[in-house]
SERO-4910 file (N, C-alpha, C, O; in steps of 0.05 Angstrom, whole numbers):
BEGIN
 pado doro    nc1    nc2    nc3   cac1   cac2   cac3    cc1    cc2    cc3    oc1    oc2    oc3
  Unk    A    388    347   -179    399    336   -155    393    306   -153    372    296   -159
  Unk    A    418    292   -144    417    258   -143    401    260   -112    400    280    -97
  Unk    A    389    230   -108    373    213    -87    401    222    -68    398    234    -47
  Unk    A    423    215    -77    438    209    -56    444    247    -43    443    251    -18
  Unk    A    449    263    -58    451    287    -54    422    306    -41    424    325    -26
  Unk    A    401    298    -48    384    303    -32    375    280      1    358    283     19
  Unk    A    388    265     -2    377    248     18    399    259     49    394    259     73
  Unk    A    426    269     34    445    293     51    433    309     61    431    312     85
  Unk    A    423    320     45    414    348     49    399    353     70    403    369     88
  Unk    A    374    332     65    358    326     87    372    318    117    367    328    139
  Unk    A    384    303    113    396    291    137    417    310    157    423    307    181
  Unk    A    424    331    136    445    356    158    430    378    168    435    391    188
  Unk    A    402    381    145    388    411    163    374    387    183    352    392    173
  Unk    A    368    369    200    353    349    216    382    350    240    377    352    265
  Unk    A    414    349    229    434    355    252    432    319    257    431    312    281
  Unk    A    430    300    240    432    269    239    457    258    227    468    264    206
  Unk    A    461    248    239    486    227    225    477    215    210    453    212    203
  Unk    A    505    203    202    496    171    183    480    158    196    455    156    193
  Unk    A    492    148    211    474    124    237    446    130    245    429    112    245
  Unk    A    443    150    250    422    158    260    403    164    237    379    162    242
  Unk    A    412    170    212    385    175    195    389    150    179    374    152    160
  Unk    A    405    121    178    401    105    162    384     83    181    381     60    173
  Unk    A    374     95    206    359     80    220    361     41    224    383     31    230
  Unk    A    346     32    222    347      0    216    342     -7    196    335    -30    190
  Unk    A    344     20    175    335      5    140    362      1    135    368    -23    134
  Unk    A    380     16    131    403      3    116    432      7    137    434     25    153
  Unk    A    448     -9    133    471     -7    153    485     22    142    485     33    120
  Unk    A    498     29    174    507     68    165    527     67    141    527     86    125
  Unk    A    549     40    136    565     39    116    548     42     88    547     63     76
  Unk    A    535     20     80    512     22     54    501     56     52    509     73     36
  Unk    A    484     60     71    475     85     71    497    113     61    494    131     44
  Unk    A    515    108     79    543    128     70    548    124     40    560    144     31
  Unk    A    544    103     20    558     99     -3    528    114     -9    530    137    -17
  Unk    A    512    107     -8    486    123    -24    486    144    -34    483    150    -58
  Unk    A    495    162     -2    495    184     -9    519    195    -23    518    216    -36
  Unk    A    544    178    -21    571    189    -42    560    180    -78    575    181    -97
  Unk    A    536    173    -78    534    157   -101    539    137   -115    530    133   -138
  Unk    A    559    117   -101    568     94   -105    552     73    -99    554     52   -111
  Unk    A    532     77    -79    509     48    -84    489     57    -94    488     82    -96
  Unk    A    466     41   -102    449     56   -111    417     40    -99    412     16   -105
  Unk    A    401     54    -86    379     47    -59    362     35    -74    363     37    -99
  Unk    A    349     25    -66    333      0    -77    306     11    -75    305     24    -54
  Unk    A    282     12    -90    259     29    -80    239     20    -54    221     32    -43
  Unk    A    247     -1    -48    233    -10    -27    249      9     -5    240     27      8
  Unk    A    272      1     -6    291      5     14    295     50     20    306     63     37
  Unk    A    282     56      0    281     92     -3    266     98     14    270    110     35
  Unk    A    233     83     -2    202     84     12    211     87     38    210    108     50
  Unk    A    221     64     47    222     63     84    240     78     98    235     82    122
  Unk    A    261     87     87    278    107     94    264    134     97    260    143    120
  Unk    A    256    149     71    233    166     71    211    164    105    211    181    123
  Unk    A    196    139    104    178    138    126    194    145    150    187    164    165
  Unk    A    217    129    155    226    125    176    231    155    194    225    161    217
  Unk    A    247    173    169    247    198    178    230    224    177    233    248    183
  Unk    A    211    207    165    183    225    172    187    250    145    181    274    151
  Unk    A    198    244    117    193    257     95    173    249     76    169    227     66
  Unk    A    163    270     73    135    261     50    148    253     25    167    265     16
  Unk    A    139    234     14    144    221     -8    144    245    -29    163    259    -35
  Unk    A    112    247    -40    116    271    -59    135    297    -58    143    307    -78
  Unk    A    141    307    -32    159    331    -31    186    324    -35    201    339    -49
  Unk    A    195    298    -22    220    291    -35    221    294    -62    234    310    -75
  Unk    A    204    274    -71    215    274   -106    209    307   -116    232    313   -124
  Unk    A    197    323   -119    187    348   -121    212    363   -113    216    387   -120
  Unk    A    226    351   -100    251    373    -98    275    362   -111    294    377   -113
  Unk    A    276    339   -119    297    320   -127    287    331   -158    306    331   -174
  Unk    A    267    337   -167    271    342   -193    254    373   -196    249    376   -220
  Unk    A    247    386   -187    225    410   -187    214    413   -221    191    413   -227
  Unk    A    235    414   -238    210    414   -259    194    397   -274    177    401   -291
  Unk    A    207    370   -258    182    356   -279    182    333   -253    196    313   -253
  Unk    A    173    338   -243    164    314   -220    172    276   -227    181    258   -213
  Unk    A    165    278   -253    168    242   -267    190    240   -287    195    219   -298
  Unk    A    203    267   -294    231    255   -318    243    239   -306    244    215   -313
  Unk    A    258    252   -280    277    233   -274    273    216   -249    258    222   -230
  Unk    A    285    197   -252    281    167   -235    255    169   -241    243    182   -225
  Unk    A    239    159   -262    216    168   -266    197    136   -244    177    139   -231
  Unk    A    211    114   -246    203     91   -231    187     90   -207    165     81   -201
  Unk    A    223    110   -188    198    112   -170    190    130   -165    187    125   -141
  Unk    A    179    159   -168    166    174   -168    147    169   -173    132    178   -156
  Unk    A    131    155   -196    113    141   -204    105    127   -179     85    133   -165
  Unk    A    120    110   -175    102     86   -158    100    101   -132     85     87   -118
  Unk    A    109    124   -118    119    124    -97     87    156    -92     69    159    -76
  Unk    A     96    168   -112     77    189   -115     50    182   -119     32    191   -105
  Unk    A     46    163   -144     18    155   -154      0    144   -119    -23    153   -114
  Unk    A     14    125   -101      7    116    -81      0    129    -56    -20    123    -42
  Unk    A     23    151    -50     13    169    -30     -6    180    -33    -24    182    -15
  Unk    A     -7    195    -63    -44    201    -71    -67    184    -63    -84    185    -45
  Unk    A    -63    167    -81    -89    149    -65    -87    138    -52   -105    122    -51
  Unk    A    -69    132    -31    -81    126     -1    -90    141     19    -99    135     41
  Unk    A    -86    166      5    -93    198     16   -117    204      1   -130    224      6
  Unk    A   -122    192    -11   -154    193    -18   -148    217    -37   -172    221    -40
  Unk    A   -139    233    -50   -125    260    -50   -139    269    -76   -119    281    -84
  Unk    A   -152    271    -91   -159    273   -117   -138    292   -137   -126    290   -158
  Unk    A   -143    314   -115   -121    338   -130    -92    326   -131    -82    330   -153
  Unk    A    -79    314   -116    -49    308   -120    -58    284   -145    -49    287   -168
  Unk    A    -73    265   -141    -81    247   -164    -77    267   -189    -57    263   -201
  Unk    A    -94    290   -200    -99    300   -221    -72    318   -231    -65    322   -254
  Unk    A    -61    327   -208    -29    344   -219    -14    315   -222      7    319   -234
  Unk    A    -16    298   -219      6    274   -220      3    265   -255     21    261   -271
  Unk    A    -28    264   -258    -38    257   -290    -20    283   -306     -5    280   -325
  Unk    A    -25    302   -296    -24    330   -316      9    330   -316     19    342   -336
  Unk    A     26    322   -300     59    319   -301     52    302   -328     56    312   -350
  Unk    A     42    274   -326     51    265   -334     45    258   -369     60    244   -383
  Unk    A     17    273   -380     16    278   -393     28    297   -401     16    309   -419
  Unk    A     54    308   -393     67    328   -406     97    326   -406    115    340   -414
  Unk    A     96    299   -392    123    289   -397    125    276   -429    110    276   -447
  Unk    A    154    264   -425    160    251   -453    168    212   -449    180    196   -463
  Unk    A    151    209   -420    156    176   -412    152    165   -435    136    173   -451
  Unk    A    175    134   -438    168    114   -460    130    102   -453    114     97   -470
  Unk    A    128    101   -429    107     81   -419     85    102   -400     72    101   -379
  Unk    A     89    122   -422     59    141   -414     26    135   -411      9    141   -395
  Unk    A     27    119   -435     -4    108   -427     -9     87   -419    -30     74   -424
  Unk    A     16     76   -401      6     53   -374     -6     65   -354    -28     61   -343
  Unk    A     23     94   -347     20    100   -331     -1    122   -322     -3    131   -299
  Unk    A    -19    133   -348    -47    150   -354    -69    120   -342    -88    122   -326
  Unk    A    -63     98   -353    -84     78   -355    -86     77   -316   -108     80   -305
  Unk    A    -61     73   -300    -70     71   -277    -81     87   -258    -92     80   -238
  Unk    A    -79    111   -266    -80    142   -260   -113    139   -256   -125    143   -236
  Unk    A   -121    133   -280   -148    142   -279   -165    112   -271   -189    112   -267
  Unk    A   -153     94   -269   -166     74   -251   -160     84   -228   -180     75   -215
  Unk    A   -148     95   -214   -143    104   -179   -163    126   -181   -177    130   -161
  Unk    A   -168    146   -207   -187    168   -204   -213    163   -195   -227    179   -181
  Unk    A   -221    135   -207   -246    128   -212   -253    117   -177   -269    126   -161
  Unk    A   -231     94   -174   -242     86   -156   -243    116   -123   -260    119   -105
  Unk    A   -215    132   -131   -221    154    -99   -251    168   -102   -267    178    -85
  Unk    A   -253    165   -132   -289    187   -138   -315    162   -138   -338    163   -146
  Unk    A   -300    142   -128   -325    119   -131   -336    122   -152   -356    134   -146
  Unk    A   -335    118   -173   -352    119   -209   -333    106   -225   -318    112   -244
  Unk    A   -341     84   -212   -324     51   -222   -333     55   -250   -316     53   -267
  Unk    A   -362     62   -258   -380     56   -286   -358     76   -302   -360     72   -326
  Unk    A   -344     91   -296   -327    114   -318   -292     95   -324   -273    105   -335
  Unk    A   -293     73   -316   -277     63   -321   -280     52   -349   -299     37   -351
  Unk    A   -260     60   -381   -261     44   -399   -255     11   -395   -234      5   -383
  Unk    A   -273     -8   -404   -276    -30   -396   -247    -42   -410   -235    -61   -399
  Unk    A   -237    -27   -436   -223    -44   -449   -192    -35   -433   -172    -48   -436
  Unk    A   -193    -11   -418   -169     -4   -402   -174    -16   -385   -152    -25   -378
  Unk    A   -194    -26   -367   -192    -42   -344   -189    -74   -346   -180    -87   -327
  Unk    A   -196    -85   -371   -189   -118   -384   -155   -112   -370   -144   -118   -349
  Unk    A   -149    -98   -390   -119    -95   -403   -100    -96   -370    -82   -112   -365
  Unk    A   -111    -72   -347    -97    -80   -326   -103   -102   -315    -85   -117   -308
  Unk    A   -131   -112   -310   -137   -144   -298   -110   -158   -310    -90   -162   -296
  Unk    A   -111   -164   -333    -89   -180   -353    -65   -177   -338    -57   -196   -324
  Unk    A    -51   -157   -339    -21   -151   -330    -14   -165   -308      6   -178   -303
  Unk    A    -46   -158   -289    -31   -163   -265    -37   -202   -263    -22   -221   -259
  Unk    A    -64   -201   -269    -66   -236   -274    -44   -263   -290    -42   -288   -289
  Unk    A    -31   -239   -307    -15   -266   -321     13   -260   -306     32   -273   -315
  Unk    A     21   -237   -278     52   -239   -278     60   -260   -265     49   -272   -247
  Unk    A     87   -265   -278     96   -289   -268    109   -282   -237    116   -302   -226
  Unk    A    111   -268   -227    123   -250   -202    119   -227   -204    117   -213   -225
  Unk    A    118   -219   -173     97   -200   -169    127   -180   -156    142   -186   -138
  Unk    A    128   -159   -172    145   -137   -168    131   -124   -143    111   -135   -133
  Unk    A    149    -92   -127    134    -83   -107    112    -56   -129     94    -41   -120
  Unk    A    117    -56   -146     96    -39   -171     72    -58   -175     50    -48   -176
  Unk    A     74    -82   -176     51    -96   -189     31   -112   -168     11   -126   -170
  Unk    A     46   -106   -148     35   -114   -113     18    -96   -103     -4    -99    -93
  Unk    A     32    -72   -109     15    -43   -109    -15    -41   -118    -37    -37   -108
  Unk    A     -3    -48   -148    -28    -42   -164    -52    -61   -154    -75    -52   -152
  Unk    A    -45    -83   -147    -72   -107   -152    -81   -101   -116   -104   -101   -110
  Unk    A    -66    -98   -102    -80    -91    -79   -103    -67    -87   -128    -70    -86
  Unk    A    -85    -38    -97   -113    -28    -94   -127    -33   -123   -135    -14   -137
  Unk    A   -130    -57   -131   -152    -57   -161   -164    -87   -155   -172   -100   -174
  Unk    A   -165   -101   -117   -170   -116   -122   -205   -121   -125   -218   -141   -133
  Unk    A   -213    -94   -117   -247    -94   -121   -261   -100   -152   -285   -102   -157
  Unk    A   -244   -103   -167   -251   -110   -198   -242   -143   -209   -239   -150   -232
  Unk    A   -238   -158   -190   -233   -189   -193   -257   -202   -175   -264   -191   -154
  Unk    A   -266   -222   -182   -280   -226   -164   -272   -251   -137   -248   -251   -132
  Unk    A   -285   -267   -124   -269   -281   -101   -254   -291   -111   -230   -288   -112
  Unk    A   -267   -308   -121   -250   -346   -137   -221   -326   -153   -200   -335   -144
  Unk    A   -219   -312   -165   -199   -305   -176   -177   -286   -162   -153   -290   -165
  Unk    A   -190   -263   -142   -177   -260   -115   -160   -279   -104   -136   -277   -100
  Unk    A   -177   -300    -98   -160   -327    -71   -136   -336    -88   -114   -341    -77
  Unk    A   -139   -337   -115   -120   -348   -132    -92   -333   -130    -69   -342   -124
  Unk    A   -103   -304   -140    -75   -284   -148    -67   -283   -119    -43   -289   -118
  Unk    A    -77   -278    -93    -68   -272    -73    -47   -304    -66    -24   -307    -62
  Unk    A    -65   -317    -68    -49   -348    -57    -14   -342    -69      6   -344    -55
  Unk    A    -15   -336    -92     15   -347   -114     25   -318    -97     45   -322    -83
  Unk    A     17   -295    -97     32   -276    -87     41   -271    -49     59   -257    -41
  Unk    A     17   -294    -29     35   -294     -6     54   -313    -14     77   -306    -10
  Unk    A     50   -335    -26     76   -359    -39     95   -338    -38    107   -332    -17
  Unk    A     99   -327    -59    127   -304    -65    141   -294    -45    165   -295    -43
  Unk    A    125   -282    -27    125   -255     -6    129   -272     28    147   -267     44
  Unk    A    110   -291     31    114   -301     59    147   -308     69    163   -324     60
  Unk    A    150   -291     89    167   -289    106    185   -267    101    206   -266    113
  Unk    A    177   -246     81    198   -233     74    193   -210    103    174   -207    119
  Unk    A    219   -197    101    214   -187    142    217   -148    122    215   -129    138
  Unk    A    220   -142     94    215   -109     89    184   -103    101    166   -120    100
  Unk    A    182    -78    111    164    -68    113    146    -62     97    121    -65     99
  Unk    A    160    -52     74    147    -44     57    124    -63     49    100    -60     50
  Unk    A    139    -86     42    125   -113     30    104   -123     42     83   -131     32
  Unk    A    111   -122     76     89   -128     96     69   -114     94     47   -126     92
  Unk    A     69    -83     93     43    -75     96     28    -78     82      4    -78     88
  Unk    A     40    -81     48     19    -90     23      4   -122     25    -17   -133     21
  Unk    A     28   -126     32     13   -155     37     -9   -158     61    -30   -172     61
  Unk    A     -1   -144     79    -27   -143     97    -54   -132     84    -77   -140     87
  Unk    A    -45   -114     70    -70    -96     54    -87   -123     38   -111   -130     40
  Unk    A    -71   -132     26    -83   -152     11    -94   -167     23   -116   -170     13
  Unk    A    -89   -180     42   -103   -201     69   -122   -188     76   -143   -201     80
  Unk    A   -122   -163     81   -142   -155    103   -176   -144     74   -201   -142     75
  Unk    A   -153   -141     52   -175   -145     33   -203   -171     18   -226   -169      9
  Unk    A   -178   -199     24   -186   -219     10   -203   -222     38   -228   -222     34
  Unk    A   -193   -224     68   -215   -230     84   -236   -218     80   -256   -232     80
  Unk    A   -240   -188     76   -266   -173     74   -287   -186     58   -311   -188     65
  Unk    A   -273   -195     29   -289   -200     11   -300   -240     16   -317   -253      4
  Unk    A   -283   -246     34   -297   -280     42   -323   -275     63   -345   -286     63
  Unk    A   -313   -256     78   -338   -246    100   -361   -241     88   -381   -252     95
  Unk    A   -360   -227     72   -385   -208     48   -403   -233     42   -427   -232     47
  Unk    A   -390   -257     33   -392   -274      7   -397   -305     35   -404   -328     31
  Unk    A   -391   -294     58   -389   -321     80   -387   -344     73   -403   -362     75
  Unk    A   -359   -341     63   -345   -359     61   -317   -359     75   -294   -359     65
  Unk    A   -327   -360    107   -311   -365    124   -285   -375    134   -268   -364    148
  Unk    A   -287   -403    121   -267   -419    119   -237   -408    107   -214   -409    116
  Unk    A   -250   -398     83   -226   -401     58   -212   -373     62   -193   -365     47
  Unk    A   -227   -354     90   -207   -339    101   -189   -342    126   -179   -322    136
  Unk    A   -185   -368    136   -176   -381    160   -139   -370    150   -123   -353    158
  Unk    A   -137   -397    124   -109   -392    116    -90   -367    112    -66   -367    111
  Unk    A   -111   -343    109    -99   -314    105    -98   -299    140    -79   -285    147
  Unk    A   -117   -304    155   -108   -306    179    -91   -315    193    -84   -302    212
  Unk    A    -78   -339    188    -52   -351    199    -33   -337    184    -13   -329    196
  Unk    A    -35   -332    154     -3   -322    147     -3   -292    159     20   -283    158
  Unk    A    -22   -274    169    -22   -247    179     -8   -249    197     12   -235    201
  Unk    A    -18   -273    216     -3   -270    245     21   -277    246     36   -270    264
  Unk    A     28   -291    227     62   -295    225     76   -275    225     97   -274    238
  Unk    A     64   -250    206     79   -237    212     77   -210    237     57   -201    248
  Unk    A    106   -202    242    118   -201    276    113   -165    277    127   -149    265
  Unk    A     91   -158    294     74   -140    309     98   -118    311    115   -121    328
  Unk    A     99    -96    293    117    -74    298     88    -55    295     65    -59    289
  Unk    A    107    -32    301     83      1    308     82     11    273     65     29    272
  Unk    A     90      6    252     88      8    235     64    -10    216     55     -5    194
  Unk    A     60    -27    232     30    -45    214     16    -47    232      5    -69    229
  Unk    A      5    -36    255     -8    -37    289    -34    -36    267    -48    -55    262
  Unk    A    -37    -12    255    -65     -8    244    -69    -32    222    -92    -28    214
  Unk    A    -59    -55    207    -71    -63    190    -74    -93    211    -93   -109    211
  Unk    A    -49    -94    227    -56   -120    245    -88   -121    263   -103   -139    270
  Unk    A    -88    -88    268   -117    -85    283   -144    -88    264   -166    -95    273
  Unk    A   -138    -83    235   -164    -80    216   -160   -119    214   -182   -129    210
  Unk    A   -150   -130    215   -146   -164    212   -151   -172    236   -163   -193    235
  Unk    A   -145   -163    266   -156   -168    285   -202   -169    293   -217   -185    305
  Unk    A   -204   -143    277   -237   -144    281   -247   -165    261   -268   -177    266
  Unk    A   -229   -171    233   -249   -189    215   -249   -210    225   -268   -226    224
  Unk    A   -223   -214    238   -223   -249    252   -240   -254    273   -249   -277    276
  Unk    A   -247   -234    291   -261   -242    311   -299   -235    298   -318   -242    313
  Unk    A   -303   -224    276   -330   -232    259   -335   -255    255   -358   -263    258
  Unk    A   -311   -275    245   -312   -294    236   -311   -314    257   -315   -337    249
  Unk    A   -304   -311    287   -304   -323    310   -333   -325    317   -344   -345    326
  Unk    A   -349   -299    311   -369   -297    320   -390   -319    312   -406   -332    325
  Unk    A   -380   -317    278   -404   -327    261   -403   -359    266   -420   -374    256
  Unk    A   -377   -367    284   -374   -395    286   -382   -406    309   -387   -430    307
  Unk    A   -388   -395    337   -402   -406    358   -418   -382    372   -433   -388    390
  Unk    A   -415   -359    364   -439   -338    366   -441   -326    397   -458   -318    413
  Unk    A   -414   -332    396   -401   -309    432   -397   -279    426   -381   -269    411
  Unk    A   -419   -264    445   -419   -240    443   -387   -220    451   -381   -197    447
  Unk    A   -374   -237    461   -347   -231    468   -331   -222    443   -312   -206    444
  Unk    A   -339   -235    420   -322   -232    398   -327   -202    381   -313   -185    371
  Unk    A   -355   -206    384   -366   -164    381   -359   -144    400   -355   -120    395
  Unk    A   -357   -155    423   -339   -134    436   -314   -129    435   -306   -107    439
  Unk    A   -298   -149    429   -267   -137    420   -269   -122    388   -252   -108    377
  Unk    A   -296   -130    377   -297   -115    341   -302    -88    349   -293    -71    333
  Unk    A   -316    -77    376   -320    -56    385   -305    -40    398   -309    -17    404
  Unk    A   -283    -57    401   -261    -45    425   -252    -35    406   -252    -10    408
  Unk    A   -238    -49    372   -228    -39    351   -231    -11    341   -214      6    336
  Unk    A   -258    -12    338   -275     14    335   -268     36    341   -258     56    330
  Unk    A   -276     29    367   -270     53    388   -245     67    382   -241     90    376
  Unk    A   -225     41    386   -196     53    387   -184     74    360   -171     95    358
  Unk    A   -197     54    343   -190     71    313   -203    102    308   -194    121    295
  Unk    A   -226    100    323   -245    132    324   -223    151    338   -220    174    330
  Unk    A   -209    141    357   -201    153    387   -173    168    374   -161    186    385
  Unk    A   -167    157    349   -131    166    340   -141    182    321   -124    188    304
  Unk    A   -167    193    316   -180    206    300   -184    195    265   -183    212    246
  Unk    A   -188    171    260   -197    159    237   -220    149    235   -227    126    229
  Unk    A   -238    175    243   -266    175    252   -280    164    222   -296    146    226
  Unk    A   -277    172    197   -285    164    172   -291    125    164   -308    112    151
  Unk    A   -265    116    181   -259     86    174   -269     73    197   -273     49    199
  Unk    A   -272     92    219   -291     73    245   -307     64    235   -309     39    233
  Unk    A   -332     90    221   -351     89    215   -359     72    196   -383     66    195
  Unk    A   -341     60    178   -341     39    157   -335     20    171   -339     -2    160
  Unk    A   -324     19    195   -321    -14    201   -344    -25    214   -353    -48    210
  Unk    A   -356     -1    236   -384     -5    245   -401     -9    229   -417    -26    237
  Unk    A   -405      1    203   -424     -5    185   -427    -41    177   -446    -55    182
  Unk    A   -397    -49    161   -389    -73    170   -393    -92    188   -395   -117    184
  Unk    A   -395    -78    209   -393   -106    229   -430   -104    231   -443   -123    239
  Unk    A   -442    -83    225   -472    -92    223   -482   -107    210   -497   -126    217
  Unk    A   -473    -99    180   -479   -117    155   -472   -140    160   -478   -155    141
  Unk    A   -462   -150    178   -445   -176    170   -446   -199    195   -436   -222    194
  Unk    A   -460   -186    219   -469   -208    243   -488   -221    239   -497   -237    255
***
């Protein structure tokens, strides 16, 4: 079954139109050729479609191909699957994703084994089981690209804990260059990820300043219900860093209000890491 023939499918047992299930990602005309097969969706532009109507990534592709999850459109299934795993912390969807894919016949199998088990390492925290000469090799890829694809944006956000600052501020600088002002969602939230990363690691390292400039490009961009949670995780580091600059207890109380709020929608795990945070770090 084609993207465009399952993306039907979905859309008539839901009782949605064109209009209505091509939402504000793509106009109902574009969207209508999709699904006749005549255009062909862009993976950014799937991703958010997917979100928009509230389909799980992995089950889509899982039905778009049932026996082999990564033969076909193998691109983005890869990027689309490998990611929902680990942002889901998921180990088991991580390890059926390896075992597809060691049993597939991909040209570019042991990239895509090499990233697999860097995401393994870091969801099981046992950074030390990372082969050093597989982890050079991704540093490399992603350090020498000359442009940063939405695959290679992916990757270095979550592998930015294996660069250290000075080389962080660098790769991140050339990649908001690329990215600033682009209005996809998709792009925004990685890029937020990445911001709200490089600030973590200036805070750690108090070096305050040289997280000012990643704070202004966050706020540029424009407050939808789709990045509320990464604008709010960039909201508490900024006001740490308010703190650490004239030492108003006002600024720990909105880091607290944060807290709270994030406990309250039930992401009781990442409260608890930000409270830990904001101890370590007053």
């Amino acid at each position: 079954m084609k993207i465009g023939d399952l993306l039907k499918k979905y859309r008539l047992s839901r009782g949605k139109t064109k209009k209505d299930w091509a939402k504000n990602v793509l106009s109902p005309s574009f969207y209508a050729r999709v699904e006749n097969g005549i255009n062909r969706i862009s993976a950014e532009d799937l991703i958010n479609l997917l979100y928009a109507n509230g389909i799980p990534v992995i089950e889509f592709f899982g039905r778009l191909n049932p026996k082999d999850k990564l033969a076909n459109e193998e691109n983005y299934q890869f990027l689309f699957a490998i990611n929902e795993a680990y942002y889901q912390n998921s180990k088991v969807d991580l390890l059926k994703i390896r075992d597809t894919v060691c049993k597939s016949n991909l040209s570019d199998k042991r990239e895509k084994l090499m990233i697999i088990d860097v995401y393994l390492a870091i969801v099981n925290d046992e950074y030390d089981s990372i082969n050093q000469k597989t982890l050079q090799e991704l540093k490399d890829r992603i350090f020498m690209a000359n442009e940063f694809d939405l695959d290679t944006m992916n990757l270095y956000c979550n592998c930015m804990v294996f660069y250290d600052l000075d080389t962080n501020l660098m790769i991140s600088r050339k990649l908001i260059k690329q990215y600033q002002g682009n209005k996809n969602s998709l792009i925004e939230k990685n890029l937020l990820g990445i911001i709200i990363n490089i600030i973590n690691f200036c805070i750690k390292e108090k070096r305050y300043e040289e997280a000012i400039p990643f704070v202004e490009c966050a706020n540029q961009i424009i407050p939808k219900p789709e990045i509320y949670f990464y604008k709010s995780v960039i909201l508490f580091f900024t006001n740490i860093i308010k703190y650490k600059r004239n030492n108003s207890k006002n600024y720990l109380e909105v880091c607290n209000n944060i807290i709270d709020n994030i406990s309250k929608v039930g992401m009781n795990k990442f409260s608890q890491e930000l409270k830990i945070f904001l101890q370590d770090n007053i």
